[in-house]
C-alpha positions in Angstrom: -7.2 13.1 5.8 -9.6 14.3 8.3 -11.1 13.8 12.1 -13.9 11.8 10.4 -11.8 9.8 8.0 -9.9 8.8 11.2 -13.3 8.1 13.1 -14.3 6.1 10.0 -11.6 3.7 9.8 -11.6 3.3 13.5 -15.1 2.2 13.5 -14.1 0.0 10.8 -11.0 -1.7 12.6 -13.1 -2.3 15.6 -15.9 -4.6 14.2 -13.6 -6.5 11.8 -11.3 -9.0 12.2 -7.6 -8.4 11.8 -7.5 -10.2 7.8 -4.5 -12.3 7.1 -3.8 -13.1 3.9 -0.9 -11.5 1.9 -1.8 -9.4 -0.7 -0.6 -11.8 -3.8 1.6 -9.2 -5.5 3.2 -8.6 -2.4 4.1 -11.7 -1.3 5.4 -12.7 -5.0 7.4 -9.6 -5.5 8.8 -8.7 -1.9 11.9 -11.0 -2.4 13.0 -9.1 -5.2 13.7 -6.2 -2.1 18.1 -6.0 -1.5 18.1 -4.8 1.2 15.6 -5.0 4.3 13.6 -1.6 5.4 10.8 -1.5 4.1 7.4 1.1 4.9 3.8 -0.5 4.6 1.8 3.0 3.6 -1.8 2.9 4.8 -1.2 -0.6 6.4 -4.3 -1.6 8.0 -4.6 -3.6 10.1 -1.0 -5.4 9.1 -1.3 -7.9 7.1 1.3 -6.8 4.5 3.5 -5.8 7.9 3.3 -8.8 9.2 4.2 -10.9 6.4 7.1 -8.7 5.4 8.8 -8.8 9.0 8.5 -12.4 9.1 10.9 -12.1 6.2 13.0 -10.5 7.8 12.5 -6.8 6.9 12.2 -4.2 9.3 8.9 -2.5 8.3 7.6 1.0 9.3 3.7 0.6 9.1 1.9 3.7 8.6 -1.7 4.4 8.9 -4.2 6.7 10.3 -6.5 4.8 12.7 -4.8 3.9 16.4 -7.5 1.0 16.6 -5.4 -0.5 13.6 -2.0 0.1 14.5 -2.6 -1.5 18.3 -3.1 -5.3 16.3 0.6 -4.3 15.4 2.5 -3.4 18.7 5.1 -5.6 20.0 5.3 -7.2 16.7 8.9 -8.5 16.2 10.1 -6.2 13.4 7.2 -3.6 13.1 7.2 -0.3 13.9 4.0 1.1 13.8 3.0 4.7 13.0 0.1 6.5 13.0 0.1 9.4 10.9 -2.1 12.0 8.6 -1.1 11.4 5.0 -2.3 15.4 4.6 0.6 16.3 6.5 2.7 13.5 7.4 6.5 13.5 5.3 8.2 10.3 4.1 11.7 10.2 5.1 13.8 10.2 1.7 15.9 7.7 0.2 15.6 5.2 3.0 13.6 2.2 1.9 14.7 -1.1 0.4 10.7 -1.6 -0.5 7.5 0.2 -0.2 4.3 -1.2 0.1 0.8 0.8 -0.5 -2.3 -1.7 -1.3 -5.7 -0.4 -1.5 -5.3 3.0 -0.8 -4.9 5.8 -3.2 -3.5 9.6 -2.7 -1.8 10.6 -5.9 -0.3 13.2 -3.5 2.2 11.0 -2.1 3.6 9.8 -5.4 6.8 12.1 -5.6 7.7 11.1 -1.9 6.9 7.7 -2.7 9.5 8.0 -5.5 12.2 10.4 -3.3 11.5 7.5 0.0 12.9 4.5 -2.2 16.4 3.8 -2.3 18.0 3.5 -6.0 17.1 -0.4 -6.6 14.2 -0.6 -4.5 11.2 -2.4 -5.1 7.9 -0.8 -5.5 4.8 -2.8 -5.0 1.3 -0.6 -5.6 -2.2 -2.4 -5.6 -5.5 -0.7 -5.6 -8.6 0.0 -7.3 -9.4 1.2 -11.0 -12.5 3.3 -12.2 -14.6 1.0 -14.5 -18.2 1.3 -14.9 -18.9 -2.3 -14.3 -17.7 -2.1 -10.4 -19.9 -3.3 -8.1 -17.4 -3.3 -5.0 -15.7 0.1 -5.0 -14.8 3.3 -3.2 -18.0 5.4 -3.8 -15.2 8.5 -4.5 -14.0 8.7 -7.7 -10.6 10.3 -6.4 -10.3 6.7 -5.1 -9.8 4.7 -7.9 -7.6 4.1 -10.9 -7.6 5.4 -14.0 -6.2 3.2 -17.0 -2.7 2.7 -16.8 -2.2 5.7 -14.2 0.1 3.9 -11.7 2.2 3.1 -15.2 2.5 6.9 -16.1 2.8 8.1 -12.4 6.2 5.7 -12.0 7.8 5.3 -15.9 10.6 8.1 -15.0 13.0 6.7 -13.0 11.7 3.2 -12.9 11.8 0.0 -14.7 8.3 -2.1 -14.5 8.4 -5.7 -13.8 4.4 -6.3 -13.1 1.8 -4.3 -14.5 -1.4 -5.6 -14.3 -5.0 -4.8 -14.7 -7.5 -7.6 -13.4 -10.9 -8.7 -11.7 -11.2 -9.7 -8.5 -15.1 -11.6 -7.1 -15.6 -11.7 -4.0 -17.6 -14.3 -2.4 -20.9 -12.3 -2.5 -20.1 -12.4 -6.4 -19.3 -8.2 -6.0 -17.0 -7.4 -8.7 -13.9 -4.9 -8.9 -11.2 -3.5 -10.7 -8.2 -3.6 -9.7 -4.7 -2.6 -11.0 -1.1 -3.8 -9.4 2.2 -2.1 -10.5 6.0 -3.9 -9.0 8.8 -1.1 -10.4 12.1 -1.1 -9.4 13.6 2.6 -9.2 16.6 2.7 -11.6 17.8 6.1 -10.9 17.5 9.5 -8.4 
């Protein structure tokens, strides 16, 4: 990432409000998690975090913008990180459960896969290229293509969600979106 992706999303944190709800996929497939360390990869502003540690995991939040990671300090169970995904290393076989929704660097897919622990839970949400989008990251390296999360995590893992699906907003913007849950069966 850069100096301006970093100046972006702080100008972004600053005039929005902290969101709160649970990505769906996360809160229905985070109990599935043994043990309890989990990482929240490009977390935001929390929201993931928060629901996580207030289930008791201990959750290392990762993401590039200060302004974000401040919402998080002194939160019971978070510890907040803030960190270049160009250069920044996962620590290896050390997490119960990782978390990455609505961010995409294809990059990080084999530390993703070396930072889970054999039997963790891997819960991946973001966007996927369709030409009908009307909501969607302007660059193409941002989205999805059709079943890539699938291919990117079949060796080594066992799928228990795949899904491809709309979402609407409330303006009535549309966007594609794609979820994989995977639980790593082998190092």
């Amino acid at each position: 990432m850069s100096i301006e992706d970093k100046v972006r999303w702080n100008q972004k944190y600053q005039t929005n409000p902290t969101p709160t709800t649970v990505i769906a996929v996360v809160k229905q497939y985070a109990p599935l998690a043994k043990g309890k360390q989990a990482l929240d990869i490009a977390c935001g502003m929390g929201r993931n975090s928060r629901y996580l540690a207030s289930q008791g995991f201990e959750v290392e939040a990762l993401d590039i913008s200060p302004i974000a990671l401040k919402t998080l300090e002194g939160v019971e169970g978070i510890t907040p990180k803030e960190v270049d995904f160009d250069t920044y290393c996962l620590a290896e076989d050390r997490y119960d459960l990782i978390v990455c929704t609505y961010f995409l660097k294809r990059e990080l897919f084999p530390q993703i896969k070396q930072a889970l622990k054999k039997g963790g839970i891997l819960i991946f949400e973001t966007f996927a290229h369709h030409p009908d989008n009307t909501k969607a990251p302007s660059n193409p390296s941002f989205l999805l293509h059709e079943r890539e999360l699938e291919r990117a995590f079949e060796e080594r893992f066992e799928p228990i969600h795949a899904e491809t699906f709309w979402q609407e907003g409330i303006c009535g913007d549309r966007v594609l979106r794609s979820s994989l849950v995977a639980r790593k069966i082998s190092d």
